[in-house]
N, C-alpha and C positions, 0 to 999 in steps of 0.2 A: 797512396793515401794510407795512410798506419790506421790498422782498425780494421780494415779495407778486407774483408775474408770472403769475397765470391766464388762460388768453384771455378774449377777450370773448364769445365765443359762453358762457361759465359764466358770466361776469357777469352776460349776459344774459339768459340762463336762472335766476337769484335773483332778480333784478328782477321776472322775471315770476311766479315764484314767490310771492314777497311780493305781489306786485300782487293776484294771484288769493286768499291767503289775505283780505286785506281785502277783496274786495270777497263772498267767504263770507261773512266776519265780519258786514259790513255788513246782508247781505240776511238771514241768521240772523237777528241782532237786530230784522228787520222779520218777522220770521215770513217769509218769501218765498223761494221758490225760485227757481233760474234763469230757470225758462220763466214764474212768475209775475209775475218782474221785467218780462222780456221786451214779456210783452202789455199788463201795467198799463202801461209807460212810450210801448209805440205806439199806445196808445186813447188816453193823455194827454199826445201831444203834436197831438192833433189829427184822426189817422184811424181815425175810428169805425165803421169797418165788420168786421164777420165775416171776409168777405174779406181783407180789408186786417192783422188780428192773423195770419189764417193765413199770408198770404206772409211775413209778416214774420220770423215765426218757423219756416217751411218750411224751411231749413238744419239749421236744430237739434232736429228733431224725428224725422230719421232715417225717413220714408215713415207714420211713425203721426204722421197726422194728428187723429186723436180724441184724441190726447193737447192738443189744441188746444183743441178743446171740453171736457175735463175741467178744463182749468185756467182756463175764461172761468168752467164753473161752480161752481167753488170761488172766485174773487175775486167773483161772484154772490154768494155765500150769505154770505160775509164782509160784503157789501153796500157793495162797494168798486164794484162795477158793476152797472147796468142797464139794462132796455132801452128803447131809443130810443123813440120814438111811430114810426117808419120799421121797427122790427122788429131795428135793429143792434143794436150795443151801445156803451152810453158812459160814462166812467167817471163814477161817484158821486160825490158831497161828500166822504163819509167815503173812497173812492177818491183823491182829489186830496186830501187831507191826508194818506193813507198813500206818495203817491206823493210830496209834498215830501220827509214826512221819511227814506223809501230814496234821494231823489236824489244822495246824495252813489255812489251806485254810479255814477255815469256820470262825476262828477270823476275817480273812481277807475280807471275803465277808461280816459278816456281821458290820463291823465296821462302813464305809459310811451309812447301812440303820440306825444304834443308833445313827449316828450326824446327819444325814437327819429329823432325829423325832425327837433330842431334841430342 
């Protein structure tokens, strides 16, 4: 819009605004919530431990850490995840096809930070 002179800190704030509605959108249509994003995508990139989902998602969980465990056991019972013969946990078959097709949340997330630093 010519004329159009808002700062960038509003610009930047729509941008991330829209960023954030799609990556809702995205994990809605997978059934998934934040934090079940969270864990499915740090089991499936490799670190399968108990330990390892909890730090991961220690930030965002705000000191309730059993909120960590309710959400390993709900991608459980989804049978998105199981456990290790070691006792961890790793994701599933059906796990690793639900996690291809939410992956477009991490283009998503990380798009804003590639235009932010170029």
């Amino acid at each position: 819009m010519e004329g159009d002179r808002r700062p960038i800190g509003y610009l930047l704030e729509r941008v991330d605004h829209f960023s954030d509605a799609a990556f809702d959108r995205t994990l809605e249509a997978n059934e998934l919530t934040k934090r079940h994003w969270q864990i499915l995508n740090t089991l499936a990139t490799g670190l399968a431990t108990n330990a390892t989902a909890t730090q991961a998602v220690r930030p965002f969980v705000e000191h309730d850490l059993s909120a960590v465990d309710a959400v390993i056991d709900a991608l459980r019972a989804r049978g998105w995840l199981r456990s290790a013969q070691d006792g961890n946990v790793e994701v599933s078959e059906l796990g690793i096809a639900a996690h291809a097709r939410a992956k477009r949340v991490s283009a998503i997330r990380e798009r804003p930070q590639v235009a932010a630093e170029g």
